[in-house]
N, CA, C and O atoms as a CHARMM CRD file, in Angstrom:
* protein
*
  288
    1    1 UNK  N    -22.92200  19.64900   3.30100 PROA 1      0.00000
    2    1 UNK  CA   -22.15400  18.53600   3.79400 PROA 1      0.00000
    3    1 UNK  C    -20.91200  19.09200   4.48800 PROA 1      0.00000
    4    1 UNK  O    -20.29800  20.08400   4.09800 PROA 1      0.00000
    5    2 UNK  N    -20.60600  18.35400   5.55600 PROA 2      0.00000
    6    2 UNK  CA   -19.14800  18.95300   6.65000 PROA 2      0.00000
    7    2 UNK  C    -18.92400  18.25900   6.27100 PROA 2      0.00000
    8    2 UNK  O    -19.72200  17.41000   5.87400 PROA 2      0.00000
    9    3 UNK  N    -17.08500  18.17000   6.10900 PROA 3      0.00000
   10    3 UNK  CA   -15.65800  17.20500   5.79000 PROA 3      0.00000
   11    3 UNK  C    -14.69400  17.96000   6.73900 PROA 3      0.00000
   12    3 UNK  O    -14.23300  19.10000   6.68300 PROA 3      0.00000
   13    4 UNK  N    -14.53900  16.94300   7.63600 PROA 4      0.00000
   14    4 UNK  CA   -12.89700  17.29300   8.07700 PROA 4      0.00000
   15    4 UNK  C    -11.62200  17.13600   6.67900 PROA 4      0.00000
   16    4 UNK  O    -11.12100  16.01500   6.60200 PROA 4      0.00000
   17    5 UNK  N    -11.19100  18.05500   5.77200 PROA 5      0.00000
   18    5 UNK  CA    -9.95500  17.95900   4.79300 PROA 5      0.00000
   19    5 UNK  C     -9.03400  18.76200   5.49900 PROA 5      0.00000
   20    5 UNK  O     -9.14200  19.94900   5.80700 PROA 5      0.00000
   21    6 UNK  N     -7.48700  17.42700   5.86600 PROA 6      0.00000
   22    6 UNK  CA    -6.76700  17.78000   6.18700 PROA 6      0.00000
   23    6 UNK  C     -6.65000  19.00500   7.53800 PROA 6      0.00000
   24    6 UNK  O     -6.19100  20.12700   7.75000 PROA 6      0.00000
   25    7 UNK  N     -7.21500  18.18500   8.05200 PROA 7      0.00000
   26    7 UNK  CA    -7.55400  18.99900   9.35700 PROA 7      0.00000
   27    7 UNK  C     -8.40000  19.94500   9.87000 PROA 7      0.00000
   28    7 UNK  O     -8.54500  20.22000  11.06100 PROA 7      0.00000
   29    8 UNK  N     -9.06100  20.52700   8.74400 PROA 8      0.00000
   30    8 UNK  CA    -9.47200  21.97700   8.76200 PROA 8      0.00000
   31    8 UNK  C    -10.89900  21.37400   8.25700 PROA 8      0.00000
   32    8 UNK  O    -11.01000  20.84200   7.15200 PROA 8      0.00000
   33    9 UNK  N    -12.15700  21.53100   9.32500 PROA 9      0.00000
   34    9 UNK  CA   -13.93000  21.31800   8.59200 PROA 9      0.00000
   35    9 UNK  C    -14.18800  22.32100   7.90700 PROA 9      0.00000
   36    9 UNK  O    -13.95400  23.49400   8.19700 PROA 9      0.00000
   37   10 UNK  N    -14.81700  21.78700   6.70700 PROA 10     0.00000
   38   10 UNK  CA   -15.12700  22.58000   5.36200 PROA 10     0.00000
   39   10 UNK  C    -16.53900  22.41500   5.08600 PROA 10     0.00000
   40   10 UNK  O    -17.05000  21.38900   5.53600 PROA 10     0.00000
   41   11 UNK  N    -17.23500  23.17400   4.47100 PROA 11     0.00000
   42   11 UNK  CA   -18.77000  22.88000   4.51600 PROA 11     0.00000
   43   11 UNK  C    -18.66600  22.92500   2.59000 PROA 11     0.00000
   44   11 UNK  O    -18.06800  23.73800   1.88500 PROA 11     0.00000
   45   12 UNK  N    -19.45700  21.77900   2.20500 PROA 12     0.00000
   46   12 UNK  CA   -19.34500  21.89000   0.99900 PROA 12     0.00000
   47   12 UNK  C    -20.82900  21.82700   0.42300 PROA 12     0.00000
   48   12 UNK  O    -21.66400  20.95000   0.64600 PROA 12     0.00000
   49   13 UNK  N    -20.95700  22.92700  -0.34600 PROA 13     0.00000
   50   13 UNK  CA   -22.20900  23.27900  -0.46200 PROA 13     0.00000
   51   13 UNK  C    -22.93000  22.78900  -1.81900 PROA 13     0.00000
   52   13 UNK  O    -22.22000  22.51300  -2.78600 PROA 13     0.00000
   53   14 UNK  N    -24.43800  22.67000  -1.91100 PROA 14     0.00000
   54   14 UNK  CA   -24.84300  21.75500  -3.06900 PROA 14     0.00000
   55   14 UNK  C    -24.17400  20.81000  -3.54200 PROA 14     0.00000
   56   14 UNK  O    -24.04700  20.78000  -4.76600 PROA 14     0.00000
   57   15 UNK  N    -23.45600  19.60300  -2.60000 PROA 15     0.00000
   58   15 UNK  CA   -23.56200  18.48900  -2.67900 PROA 15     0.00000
   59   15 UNK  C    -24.46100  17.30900  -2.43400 PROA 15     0.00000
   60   15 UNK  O    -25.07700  17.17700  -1.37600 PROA 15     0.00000
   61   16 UNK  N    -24.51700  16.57500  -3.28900 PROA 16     0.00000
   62   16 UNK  CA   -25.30500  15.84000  -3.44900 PROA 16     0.00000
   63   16 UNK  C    -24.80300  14.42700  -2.52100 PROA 16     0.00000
   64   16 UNK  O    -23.64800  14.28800  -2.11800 PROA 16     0.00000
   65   17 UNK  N    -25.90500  13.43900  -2.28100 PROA 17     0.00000
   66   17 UNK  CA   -26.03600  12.73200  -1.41600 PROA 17     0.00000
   67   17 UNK  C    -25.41400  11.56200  -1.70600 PROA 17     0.00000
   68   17 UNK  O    -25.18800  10.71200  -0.84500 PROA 17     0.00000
   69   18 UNK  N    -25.09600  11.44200  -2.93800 PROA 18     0.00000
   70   18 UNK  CA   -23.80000  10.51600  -3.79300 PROA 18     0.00000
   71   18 UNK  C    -22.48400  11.28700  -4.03100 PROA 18     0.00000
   72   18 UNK  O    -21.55900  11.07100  -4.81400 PROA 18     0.00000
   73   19 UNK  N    -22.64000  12.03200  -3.32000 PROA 19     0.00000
   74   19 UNK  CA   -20.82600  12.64600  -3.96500 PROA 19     0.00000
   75   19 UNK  C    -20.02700  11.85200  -3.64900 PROA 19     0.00000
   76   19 UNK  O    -20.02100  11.07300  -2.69600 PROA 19     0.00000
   77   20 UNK  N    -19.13100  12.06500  -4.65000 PROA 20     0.00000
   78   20 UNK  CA   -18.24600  10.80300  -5.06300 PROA 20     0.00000
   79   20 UNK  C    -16.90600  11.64800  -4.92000 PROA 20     0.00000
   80   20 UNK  O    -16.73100  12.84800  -5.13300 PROA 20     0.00000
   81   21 UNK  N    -15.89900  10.55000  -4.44400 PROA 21     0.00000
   82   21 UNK  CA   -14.23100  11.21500  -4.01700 PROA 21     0.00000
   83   21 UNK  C    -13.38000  12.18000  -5.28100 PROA 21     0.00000
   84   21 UNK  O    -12.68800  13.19400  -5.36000 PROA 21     0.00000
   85   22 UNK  N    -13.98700  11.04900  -6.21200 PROA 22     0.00000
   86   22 UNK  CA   -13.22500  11.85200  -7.57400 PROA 22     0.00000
   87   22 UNK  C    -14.16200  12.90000  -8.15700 PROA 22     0.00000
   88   22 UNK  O    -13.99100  13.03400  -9.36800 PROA 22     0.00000
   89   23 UNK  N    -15.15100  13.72000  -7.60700 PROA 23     0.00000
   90   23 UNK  CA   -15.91500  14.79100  -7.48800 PROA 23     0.00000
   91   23 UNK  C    -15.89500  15.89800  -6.92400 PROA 23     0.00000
   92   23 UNK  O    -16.13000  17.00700  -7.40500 PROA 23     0.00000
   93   24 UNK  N    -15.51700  15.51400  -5.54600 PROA 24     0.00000
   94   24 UNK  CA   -14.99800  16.43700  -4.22600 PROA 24     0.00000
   95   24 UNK  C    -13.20700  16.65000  -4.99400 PROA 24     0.00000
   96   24 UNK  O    -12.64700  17.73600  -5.14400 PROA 24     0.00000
   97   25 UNK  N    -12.79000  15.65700  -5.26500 PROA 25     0.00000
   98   25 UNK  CA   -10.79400  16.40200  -5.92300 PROA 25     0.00000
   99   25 UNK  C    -11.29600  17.44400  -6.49900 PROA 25     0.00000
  100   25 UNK  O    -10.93700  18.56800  -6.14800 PROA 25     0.00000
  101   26 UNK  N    -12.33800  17.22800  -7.61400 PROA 26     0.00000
  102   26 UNK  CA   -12.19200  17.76900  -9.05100 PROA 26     0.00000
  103   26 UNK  C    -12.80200  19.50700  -8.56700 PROA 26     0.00000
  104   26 UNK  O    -12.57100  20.54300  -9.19100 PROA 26     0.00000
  105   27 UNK  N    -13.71600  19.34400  -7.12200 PROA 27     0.00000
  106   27 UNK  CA   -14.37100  20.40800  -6.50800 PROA 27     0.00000
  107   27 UNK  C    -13.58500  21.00900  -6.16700 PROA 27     0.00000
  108   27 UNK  O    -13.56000  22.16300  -6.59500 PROA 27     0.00000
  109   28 UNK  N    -12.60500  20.60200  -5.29600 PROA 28     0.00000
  110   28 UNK  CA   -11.60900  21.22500  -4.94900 PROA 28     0.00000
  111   28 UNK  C    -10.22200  21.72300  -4.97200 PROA 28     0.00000
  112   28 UNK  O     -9.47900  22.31500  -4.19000 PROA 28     0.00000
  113   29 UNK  N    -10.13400  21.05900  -6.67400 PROA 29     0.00000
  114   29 UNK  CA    -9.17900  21.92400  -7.47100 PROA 29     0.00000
  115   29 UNK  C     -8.16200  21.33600  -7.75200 PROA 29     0.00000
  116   29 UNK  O     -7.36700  21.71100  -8.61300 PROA 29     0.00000
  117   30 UNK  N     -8.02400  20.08500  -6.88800 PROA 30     0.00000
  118   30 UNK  CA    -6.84200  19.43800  -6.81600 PROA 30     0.00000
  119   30 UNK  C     -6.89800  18.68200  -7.96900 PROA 30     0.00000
  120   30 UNK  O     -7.98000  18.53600  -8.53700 PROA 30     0.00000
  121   31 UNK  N     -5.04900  17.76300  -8.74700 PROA 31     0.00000
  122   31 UNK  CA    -5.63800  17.11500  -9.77500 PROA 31     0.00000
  123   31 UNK  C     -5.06800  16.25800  -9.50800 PROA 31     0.00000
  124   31 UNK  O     -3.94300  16.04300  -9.05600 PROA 31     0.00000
  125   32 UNK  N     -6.23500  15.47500  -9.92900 PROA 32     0.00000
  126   32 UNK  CA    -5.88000  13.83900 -10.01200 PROA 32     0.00000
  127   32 UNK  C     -4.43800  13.00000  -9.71500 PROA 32     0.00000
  128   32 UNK  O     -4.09900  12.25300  -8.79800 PROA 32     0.00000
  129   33 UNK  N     -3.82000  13.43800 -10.82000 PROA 33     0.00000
  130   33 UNK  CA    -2.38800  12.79200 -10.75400 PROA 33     0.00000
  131   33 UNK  C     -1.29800  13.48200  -9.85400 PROA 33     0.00000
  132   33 UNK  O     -0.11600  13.44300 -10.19400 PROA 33     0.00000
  133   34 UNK  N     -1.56700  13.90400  -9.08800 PROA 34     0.00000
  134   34 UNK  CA    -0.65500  14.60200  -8.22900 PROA 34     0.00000
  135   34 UNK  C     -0.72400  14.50500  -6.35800 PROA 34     0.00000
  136   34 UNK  O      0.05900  14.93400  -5.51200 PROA 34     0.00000
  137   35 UNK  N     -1.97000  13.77800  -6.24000 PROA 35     0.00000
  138   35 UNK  CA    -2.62400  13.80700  -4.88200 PROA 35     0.00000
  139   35 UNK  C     -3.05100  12.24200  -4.36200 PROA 35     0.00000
  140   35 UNK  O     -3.82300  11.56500  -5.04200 PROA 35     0.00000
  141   36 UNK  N     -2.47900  11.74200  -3.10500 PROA 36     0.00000
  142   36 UNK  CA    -2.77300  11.10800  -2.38200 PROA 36     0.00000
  143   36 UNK  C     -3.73600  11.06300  -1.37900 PROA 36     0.00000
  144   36 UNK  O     -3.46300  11.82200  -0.44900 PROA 36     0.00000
  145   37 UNK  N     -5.14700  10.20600  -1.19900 PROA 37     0.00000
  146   37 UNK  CA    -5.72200   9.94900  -0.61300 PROA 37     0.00000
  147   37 UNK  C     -6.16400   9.49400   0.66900 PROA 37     0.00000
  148   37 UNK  O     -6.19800   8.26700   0.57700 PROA 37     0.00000
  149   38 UNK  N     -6.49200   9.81400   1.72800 PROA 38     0.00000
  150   38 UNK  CA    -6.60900   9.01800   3.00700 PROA 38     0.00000
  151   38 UNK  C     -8.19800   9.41500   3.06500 PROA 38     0.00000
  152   38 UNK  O     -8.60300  10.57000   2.93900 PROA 38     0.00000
  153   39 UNK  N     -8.84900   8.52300   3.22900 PROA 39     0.00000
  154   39 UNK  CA   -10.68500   8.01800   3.95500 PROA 39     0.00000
  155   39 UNK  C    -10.85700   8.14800   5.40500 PROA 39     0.00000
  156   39 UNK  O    -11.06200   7.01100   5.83000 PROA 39     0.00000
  157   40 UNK  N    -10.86600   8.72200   6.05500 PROA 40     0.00000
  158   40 UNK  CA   -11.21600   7.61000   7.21000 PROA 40     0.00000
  159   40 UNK  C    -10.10100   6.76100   7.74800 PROA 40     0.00000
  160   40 UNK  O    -10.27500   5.83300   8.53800 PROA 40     0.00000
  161   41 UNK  N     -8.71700   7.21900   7.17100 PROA 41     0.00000
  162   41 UNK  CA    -7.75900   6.48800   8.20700 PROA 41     0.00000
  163   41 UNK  C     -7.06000   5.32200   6.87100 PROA 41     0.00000
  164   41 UNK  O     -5.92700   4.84000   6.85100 PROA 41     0.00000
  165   42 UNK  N     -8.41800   5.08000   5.64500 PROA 42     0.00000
  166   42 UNK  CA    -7.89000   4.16100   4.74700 PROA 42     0.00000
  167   42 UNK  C     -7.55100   5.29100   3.54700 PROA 42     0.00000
  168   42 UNK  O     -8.04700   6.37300   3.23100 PROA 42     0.00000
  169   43 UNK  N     -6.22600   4.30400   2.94900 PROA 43     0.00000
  170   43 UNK  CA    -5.66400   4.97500   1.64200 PROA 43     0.00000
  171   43 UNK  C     -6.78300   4.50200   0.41900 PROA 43     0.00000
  172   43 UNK  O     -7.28400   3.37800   0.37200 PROA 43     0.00000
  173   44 UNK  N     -7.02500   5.46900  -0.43200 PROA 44     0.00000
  174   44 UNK  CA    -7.84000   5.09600  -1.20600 PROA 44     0.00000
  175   44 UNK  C     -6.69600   5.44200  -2.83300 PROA 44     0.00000
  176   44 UNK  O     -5.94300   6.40500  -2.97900 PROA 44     0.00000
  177   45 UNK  N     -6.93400   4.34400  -3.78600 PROA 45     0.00000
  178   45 UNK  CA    -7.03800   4.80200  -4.75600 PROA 45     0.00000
  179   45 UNK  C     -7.03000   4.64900  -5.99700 PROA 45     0.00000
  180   45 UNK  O     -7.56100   3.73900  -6.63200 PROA 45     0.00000
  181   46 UNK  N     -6.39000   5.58800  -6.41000 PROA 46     0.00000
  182   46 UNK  CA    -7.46800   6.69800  -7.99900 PROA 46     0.00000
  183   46 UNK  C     -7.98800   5.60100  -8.06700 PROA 46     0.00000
  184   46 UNK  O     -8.61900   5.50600  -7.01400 PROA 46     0.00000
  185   47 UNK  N     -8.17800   4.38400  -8.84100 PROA 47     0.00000
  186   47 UNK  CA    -9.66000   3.76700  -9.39000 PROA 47     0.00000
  187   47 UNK  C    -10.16800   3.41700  -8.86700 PROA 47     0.00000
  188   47 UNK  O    -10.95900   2.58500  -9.31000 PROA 47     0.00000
  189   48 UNK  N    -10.16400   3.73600  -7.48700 PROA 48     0.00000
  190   48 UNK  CA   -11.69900   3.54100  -6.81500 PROA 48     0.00000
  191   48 UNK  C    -12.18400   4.75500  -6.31500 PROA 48     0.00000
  192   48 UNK  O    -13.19400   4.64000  -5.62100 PROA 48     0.00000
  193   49 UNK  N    -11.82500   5.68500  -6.44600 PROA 49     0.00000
  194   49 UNK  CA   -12.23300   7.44200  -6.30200 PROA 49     0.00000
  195   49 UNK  C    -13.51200   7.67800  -6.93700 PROA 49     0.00000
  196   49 UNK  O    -14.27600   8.58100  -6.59600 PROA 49     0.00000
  197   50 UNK  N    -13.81300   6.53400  -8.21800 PROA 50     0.00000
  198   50 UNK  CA   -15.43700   6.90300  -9.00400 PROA 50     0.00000
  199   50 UNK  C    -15.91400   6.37000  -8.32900 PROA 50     0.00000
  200   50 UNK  O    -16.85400   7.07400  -7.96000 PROA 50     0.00000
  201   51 UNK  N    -15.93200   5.23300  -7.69400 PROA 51     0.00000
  202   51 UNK  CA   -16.80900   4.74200  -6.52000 PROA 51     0.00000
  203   51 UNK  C    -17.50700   4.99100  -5.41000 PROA 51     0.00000
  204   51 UNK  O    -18.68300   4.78800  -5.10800 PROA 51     0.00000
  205   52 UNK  N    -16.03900   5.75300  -4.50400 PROA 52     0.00000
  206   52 UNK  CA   -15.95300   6.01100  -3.18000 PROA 52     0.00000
  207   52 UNK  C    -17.02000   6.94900  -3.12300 PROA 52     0.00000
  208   52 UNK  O    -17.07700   7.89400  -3.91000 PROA 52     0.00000
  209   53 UNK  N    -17.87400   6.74300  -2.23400 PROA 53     0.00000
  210   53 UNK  CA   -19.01700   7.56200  -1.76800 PROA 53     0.00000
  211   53 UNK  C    -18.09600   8.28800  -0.57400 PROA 53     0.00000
  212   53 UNK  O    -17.05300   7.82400  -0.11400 PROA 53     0.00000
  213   54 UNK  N    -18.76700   9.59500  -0.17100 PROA 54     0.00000
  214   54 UNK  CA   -18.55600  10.83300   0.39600 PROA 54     0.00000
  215   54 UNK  C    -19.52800  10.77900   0.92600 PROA 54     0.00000
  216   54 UNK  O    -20.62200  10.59200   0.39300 PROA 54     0.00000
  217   55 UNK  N    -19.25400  10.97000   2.35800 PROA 55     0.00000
  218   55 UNK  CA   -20.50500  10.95200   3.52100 PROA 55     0.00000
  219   55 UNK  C    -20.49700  12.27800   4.37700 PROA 55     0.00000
  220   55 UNK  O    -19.32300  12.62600   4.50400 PROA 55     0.00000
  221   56 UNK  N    -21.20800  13.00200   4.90300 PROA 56     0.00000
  222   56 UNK  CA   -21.02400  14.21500   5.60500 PROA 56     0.00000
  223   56 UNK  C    -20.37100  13.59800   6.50200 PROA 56     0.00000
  224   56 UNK  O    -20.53600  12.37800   6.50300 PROA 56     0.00000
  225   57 UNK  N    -19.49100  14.14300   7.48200 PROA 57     0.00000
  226   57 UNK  CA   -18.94600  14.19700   8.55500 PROA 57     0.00000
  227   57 UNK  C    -17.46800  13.13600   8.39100 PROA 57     0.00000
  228   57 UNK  O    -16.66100  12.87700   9.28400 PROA 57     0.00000
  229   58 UNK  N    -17.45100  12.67600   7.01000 PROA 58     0.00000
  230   58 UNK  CA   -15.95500  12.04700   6.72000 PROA 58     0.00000
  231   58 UNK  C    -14.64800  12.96500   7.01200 PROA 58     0.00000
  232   58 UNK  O    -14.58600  14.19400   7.04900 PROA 58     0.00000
  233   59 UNK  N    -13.71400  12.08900   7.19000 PROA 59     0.00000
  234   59 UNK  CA   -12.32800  12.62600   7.35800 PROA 59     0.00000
  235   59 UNK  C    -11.46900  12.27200   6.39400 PROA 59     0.00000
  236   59 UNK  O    -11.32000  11.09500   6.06700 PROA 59     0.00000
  237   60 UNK  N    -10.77300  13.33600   5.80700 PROA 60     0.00000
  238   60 UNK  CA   -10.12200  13.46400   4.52700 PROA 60     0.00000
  239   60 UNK  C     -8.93300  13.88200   4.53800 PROA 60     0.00000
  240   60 UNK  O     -8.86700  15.10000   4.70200 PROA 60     0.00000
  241   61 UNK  N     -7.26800  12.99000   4.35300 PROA 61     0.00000
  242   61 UNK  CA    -6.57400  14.11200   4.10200 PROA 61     0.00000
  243   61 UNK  C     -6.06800  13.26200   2.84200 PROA 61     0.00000
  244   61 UNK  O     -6.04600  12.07400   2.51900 PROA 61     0.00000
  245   62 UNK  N     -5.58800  14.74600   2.18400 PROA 62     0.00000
  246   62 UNK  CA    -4.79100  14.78200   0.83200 PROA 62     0.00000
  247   62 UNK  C     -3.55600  15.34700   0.73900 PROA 62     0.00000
  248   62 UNK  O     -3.12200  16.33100   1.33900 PROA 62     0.00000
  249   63 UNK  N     -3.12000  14.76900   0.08000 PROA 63     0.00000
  250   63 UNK  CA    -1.20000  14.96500  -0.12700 PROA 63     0.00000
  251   63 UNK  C     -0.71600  15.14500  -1.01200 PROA 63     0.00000
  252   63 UNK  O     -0.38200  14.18700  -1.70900 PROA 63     0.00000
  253   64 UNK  N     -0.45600  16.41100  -1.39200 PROA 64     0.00000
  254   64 UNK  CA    -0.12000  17.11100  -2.56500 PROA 64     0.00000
  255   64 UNK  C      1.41400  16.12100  -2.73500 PROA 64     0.00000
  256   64 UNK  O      2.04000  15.65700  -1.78300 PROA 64     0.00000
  257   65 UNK  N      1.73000  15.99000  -4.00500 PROA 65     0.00000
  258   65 UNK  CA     3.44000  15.01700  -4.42100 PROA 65     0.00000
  259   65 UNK  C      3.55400  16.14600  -4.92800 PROA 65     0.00000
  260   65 UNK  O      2.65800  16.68800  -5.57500 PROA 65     0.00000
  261   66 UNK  N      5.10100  16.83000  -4.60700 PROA 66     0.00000
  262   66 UNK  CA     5.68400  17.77900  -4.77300 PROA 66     0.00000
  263   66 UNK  C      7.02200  17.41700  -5.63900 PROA 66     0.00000
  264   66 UNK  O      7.83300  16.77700  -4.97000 PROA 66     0.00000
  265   67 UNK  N      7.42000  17.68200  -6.94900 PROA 67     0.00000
  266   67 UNK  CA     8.41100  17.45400  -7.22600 PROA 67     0.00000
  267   67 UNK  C      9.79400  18.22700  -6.77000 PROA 67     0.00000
  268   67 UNK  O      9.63400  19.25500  -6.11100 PROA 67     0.00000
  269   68 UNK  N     11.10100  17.82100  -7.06300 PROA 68     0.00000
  270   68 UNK  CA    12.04000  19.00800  -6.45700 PROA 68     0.00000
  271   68 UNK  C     12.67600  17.73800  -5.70500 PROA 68     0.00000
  272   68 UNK  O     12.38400  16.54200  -5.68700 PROA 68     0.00000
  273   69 UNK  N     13.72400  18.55500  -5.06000 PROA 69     0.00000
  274   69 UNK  CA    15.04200  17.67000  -4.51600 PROA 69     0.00000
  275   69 UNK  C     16.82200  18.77500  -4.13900 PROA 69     0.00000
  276   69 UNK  O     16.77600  19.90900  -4.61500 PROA 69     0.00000
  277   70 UNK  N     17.67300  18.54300  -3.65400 PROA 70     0.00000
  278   70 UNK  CA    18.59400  19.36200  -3.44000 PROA 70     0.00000
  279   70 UNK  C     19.37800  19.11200  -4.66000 PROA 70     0.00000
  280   70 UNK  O     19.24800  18.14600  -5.41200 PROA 70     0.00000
  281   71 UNK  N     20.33000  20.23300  -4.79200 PROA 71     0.00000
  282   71 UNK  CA    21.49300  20.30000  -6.30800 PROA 71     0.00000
  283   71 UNK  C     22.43200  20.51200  -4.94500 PROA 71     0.00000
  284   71 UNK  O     22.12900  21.05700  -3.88300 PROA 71     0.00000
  285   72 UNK  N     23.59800  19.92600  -5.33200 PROA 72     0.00000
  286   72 UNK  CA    25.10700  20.13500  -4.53300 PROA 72     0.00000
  287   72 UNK  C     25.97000  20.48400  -5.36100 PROA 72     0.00000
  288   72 UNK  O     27.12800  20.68900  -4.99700 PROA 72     0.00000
């Protein structure tokens, strides 16, 4: 399966023809509570991530939430 993630096409291998969004995170290392979703242009999320079907040739970006801030 090809995914455009975050700009960059990725070939993701022995995926299955139901892969599911909260499958592909967990594939790719990212976790759950820390990452924002975009589909296809739509925000998806977390409880509908068990749902969301994964199609070859989807567009994906994810957004790591970074904690931190300036001290003066």
């Amino acid at each position: 399966m090809n995914l455009k993630i975050n700009g960059e096409i990725k070939t993701i291998e022995n995926a299955d023809t139901e892969f599911l969004l909260e499958g592909l995170l967990e594939h790719l290392g990212y976790k759950p509570q820390l990452v924002v979703v975009e589909l296809n242009g739509v925000i998806v999320t977390p409880k509908d991530w068990i749902n969301t079907k994964i199609k070859n040739g989807d567009c994906l970006e994810v957004v790591t939430i970074v904690g931190g801030g300036s001290y003066s």
